[in-house]
C-alpha positions as CSV (number, residue, x, y, z in Angstrom):
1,X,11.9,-3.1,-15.7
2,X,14.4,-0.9,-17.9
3,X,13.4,-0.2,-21.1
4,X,16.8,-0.1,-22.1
5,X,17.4,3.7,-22.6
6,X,20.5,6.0,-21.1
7,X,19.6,6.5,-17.6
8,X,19.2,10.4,-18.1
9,X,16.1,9.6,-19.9
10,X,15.1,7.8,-16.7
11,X,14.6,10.9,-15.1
12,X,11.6,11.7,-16.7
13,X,9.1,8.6,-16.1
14,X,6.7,9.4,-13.9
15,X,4.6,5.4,-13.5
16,X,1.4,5.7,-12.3
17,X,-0.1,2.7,-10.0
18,X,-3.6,2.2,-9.5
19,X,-4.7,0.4,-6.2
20,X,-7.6,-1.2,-8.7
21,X,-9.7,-2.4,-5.7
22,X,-9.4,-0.1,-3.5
23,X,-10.7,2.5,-6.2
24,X,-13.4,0.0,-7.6
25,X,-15.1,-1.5,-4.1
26,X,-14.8,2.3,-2.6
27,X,-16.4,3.4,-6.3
28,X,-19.1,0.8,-6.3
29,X,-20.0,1.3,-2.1
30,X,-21.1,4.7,-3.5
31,X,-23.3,3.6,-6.1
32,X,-27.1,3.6,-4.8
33,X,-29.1,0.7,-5.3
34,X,-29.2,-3.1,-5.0
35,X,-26.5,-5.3,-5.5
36,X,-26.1,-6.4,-9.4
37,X,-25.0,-5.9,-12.9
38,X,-26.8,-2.3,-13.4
39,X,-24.9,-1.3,-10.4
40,X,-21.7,-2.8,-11.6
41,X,-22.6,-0.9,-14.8
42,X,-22.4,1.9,-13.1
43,X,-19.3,1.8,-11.0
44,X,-17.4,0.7,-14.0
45,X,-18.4,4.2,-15.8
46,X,-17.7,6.2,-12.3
47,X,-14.1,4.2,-12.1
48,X,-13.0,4.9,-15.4
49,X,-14.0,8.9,-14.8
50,X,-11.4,8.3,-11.4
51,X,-8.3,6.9,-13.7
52,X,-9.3,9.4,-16.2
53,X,-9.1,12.2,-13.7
54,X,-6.3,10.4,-11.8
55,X,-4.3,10.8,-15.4
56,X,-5.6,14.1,-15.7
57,X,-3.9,15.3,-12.5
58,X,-0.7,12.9,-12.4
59,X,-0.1,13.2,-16.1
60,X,2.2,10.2,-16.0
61,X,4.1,8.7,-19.1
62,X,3.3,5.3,-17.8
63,X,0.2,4.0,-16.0
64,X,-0.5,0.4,-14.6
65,X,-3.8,-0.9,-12.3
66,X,-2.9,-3.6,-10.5
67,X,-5.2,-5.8,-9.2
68,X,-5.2,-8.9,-6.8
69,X,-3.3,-12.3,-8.1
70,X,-5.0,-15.5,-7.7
71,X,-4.9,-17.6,-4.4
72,X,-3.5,-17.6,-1.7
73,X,-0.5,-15.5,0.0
74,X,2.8,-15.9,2.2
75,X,0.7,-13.5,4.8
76,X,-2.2,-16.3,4.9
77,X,0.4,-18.7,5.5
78,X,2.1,-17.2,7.9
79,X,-0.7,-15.6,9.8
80,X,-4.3,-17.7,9.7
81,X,-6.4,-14.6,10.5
82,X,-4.9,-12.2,7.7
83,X,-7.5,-10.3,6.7
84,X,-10.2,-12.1,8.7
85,X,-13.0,-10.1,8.9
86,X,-13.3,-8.3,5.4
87,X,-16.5,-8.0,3.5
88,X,-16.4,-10.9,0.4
89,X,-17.0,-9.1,-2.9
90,X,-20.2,-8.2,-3.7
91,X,-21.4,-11.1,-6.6
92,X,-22.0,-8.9,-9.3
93,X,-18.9,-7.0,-9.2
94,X,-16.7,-10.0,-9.0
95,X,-18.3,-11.4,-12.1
96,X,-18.0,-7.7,-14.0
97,X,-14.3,-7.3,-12.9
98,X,-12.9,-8.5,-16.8
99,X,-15.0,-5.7,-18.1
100,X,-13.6,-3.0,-15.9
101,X,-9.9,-4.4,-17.0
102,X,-11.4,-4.0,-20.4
103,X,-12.7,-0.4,-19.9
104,X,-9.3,0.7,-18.9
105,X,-7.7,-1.3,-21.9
106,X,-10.0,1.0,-23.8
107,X,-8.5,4.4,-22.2
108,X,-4.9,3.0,-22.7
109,X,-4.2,2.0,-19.5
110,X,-3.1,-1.8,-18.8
111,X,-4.1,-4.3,-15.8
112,X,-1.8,-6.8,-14.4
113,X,-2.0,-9.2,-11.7
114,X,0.4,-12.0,-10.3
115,X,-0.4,-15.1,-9.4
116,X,-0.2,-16.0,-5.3
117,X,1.2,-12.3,-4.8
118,X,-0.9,-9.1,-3.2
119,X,-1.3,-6.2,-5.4
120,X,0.4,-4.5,-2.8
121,X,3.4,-5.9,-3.1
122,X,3.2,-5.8,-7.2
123,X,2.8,-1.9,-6.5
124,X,5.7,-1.9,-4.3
125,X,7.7,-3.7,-6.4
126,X,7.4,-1.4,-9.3
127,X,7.4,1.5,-7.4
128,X,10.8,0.4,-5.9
129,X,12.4,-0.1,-9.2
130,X,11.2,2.2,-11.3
131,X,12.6,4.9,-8.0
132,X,15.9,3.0,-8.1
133,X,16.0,3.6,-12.2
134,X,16.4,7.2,-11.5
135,X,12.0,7.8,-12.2
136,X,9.2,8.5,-10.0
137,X,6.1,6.9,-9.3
138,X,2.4,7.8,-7.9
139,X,0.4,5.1,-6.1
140,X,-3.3,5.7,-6.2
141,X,-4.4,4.3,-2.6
142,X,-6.1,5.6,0.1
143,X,-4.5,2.2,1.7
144,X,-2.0,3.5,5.0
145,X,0.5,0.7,4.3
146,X,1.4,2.4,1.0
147,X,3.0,5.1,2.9
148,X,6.0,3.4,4.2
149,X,7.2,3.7,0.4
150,X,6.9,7.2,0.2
151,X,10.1,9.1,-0.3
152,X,11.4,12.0,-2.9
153,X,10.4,9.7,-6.0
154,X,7.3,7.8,-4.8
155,X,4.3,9.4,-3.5
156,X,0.8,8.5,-2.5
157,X,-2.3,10.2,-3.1
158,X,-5.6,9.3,-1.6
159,X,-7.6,10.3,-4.8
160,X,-10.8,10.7,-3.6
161,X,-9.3,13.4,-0.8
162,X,-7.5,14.5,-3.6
163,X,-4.4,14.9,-1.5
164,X,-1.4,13.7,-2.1
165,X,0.7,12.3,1.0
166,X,4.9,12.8,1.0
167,X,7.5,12.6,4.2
168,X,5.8,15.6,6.1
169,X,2.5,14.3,5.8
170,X,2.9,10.9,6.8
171,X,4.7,12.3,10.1
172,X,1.3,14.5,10.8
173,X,-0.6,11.5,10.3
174,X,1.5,9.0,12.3
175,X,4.1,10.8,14.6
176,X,6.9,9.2,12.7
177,X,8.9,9.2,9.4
178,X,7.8,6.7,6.6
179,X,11.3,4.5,7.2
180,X,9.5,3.9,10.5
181,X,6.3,3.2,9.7
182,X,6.5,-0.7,10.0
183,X,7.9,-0.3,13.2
184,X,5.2,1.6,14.5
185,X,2.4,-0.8,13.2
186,X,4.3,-3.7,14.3
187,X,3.7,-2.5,18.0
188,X,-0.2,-1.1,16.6
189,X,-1.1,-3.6,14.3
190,X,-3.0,-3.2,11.7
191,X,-7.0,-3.5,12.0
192,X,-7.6,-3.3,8.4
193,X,-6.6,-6.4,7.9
194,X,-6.8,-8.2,10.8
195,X,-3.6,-7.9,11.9
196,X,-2.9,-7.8,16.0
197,X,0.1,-5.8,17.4
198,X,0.6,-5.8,20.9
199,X,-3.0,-4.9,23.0
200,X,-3.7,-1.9,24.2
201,X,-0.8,0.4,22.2
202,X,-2.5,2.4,19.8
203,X,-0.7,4.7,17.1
204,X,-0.2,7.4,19.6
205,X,2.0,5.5,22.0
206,X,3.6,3.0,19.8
207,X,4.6,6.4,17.7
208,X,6.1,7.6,21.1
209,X,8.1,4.2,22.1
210,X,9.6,4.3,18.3
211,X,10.8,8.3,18.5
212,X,12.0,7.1,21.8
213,X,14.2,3.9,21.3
214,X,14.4,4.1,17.2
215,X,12.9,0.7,16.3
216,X,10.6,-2.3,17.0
217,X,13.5,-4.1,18.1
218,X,15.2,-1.8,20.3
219,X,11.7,-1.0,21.6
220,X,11.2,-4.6,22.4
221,X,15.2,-4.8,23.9
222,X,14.2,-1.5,26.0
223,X,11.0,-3.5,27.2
224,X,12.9,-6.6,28.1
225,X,16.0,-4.7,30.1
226,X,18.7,-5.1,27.7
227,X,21.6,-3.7,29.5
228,X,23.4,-2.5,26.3
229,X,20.9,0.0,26.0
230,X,22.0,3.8,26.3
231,X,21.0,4.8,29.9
232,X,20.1,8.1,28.9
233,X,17.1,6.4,27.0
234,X,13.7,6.9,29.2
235,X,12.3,4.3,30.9
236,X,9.2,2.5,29.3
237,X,6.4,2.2,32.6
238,X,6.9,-1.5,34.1
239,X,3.0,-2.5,33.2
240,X,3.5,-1.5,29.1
241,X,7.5,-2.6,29.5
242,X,5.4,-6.5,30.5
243,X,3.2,-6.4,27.9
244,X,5.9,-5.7,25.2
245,X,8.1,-8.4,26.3
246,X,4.9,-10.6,26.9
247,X,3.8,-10.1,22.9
248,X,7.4,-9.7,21.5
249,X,6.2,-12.4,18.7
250,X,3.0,-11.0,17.6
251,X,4.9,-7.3,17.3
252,X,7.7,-9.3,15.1
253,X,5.4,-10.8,13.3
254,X,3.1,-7.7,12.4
255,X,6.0,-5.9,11.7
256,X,6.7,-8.5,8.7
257,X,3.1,-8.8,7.8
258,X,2.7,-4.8,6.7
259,X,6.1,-5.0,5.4
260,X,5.6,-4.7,1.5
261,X,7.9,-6.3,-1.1
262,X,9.7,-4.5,-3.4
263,X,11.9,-7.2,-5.0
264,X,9.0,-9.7,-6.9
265,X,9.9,-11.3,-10.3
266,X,7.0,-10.2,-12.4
267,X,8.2,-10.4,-15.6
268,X,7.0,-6.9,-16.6
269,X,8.3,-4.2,-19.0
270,X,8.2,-0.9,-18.6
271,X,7.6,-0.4,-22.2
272,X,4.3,-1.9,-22.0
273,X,3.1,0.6,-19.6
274,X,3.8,3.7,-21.9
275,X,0.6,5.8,-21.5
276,X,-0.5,7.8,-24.6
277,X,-3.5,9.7,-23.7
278,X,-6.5,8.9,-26.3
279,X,-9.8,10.7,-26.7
280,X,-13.4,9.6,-25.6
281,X,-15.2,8.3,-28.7
């Protein structure tokens, strides 16, 4: 991801990462009207005034939007019911999707998609590095799962709240640190998407058992009686202790489901994400 200069130039990229769509379908739900290509039209022109005020407000040197790869994922694999329940993509929009990419092409900005991988995890991934190469990054999402990245170089602003969510914020929103945050929808689950936790443990709780014990896991070894457990630890009540131990699994496996990737091979230089602002013909 480098481009190859001394890492005190490093310091000064600031990537940004469009969520492309989660700002088109939220864009184009606004739009009145029937479904079609008018109102595709139209949500094209109101997503490219977002990104331009998105690079108004970041003022990144480098800008990406990411949008979904082709076929099918690890999390379908691994979980049938991933994302079970979402709304398919309006016709019309899904045929007008190469002309938004092209739209952005026109305002300097670059798409890129990888094949059998989420655009989630693309973001993470490039997040990730370019923090680890000494930069920062901005991810444009009003997506939750997003906020388990967030740290002194990566942030994530909800662009349409324009607000802008670090450490302290993710704690107001969720009762726990963004290290933790897996942990705590492992127990919660995420409904966005489908995913089950364990029933009947909302954010609320599952945000208490992880302050309390630390982790998923030592939640679930608290649940099941581990006796290498500190006794000073509170107990868990024996009716939510049951259920924990009785959906261990589906925790475990929720846990890995919202986990995002931050180590993909996509082949991608930095260079080709250099943003040079250019003016409205």
């Amino acid at each position: 991801m480098a481009e190859g200069n001394p890492r005190a130039t490093r310091a000064a990229i600031h990537l940004l990462l469009v969520d492309a769509l989660n700002l088109i379908r939220r864009v184009y739900a606004a739009q009145p009207g029937e479904d079609g290509p008018q109102r595709a039209a139209e949500a094209r022109e109101s997503s490219c005034l977002s990104l331009r005020r998105a690079l108004r407000e970041a003022g990144p040197t480098h800008a990406v939007v990411i949008f979904e790869g082709s076929g099918t994922t690890w999390r379908h694999a691994a979980f049938a019911g991933y994302k079970a329940g979402h709304k398919p993509m309006p016709e019309a929009l899904q045929h007008a999707l190469p002309t938004f990419r092209e739209a952005f092409a026109e305002m300097g900005v670059p798409s890129f998609d990888t094949p059998g991988a989420e655009a989630d995890d693309v973001i993470a991934t490039l997040a990730a590095k370019v923090a680890v190469a000494g930069g920062k990054a901005t991810i444009l999402s009003t997506d939750k799962v997003f906020q388990q990245l967030v740290s002194p170089s990566i942030r994530v602003r909800d662009h349409f709240q324009k607000r802008d969510f670090g450490r302290q914020k993710v704690i107001e929103r969720f009762g726990v640190p963004p290290s933790q945050l897996v942990d705590l929808l492992g127990l919660a689950g995420d409904s966005t998407n489908a995913i089950r936790g364990v029933p009947g443990i909302g954010l609320k709780t599952g945000a208490q058992l992880i302050s309390d014990f630390g982790s998923l896991d030592w939640t679930l070894a608290a649940a099941a009686g581990d006796s290498e457990l500190d006794e000073d630890l509170p107990a868990i009540r024996p009716r939510l202790a049951d259920k924990l131990v009785e959906h261990a699994d589906e925790a475990r496996l929720a846990q890995s489901l919202v986990r995002l990737q931050t180590d993909l091979e996509l082949g991608l230089r930095l260079s080709t994400l250099r943003y040079t602002r250019r003016t409205r013909n």
